[in-house]
C-alpha positions in Angstrom: 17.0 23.0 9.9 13.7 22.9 9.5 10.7 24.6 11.0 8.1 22.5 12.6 5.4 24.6 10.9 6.5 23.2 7.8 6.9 20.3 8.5 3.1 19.6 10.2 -0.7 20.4 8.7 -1.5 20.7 12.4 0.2 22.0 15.3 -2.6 22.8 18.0 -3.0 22.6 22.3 -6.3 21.7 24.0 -6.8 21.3 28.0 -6.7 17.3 28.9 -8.4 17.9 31.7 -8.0 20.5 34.8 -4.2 19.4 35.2 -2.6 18.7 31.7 -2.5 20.0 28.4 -1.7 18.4 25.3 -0.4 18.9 22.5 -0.9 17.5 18.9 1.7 17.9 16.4 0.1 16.2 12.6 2.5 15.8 9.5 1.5 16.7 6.8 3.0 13.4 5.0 4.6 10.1 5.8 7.9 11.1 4.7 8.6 13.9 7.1 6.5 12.2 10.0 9.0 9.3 9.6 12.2 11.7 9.2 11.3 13.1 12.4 10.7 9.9 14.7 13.7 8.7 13.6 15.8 12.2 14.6 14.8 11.6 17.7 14.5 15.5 17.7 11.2 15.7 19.3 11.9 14.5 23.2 10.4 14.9 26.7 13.3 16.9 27.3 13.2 19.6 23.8 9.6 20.1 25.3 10.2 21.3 28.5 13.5 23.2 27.4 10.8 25.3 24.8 8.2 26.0 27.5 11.0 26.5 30.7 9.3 23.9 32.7 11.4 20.3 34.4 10.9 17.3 32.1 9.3 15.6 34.7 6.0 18.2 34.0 6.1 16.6 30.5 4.3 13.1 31.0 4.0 12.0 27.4 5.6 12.2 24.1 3.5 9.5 21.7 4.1 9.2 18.5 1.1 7.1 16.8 1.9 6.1 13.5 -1.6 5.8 11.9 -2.1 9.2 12.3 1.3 10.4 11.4 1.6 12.5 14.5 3.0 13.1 17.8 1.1 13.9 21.2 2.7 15.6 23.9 0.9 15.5 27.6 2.5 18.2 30.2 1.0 19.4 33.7 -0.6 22.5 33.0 1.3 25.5 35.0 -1.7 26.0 37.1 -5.2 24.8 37.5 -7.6 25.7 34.5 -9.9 28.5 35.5 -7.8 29.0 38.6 -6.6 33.1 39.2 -3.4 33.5 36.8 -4.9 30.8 34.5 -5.1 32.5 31.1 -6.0 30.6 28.6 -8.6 27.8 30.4 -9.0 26.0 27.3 -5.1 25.4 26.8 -5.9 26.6 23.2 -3.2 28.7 22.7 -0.3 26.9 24.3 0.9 25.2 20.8 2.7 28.5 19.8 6.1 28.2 20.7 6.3 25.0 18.8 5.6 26.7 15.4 8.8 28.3 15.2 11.1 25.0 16.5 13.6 24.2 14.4 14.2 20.5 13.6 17.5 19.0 12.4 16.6 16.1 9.6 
């Protein structure tokens, strides 16, 4: 098992608008990019298990070879800049993905 933190040069979480955030998960070479898109480990359904939300709130899981990364699209809990919202940027949603553990 491997952490994704070692695994990527970039784990981060922006807003994609009001209603989503996404997620951006770089590798920091081809080798371990490739090792995980072909574990299959990183799914629609891992995602929402780590963040307690349905999979149906997780709208994308790209990966986009060129880049050697993976970018993840969920419905944001609740409006950004609504009441309860606390992070409106969606900056500092990535961190439960640094300590995922990855089977290779």
């Amino acid at each position: 098992m491997t952490k994704l933190r070692d695994l990527c040069k970039a784990v981060r979480s922006k807003q994609a608008g009001p209603f989503r955030l996404t997620f951006d998960l770089v590798f920091k070479d081809d080798d371990s990019y490739e090792r995980v898109k072909a574990s299959g480990a990183i799914t629609a359904s891992l995602i929402a298990r780590v963040y307690g939300i349905q999979q149906d709130q997780i709208t994308h899981v790209v990966f986009y070879d060129p880049g050697r990364a993976i970018k993840i699209t969920m419905i944001r809990p609740c409006v950004a800049g609504d009441p309860g919202d606390g992070d409106v940027y969606g900056c500092q949603q990535h961190a439960p993905l640094l300590d995922l553990s990855i089977s290779l």
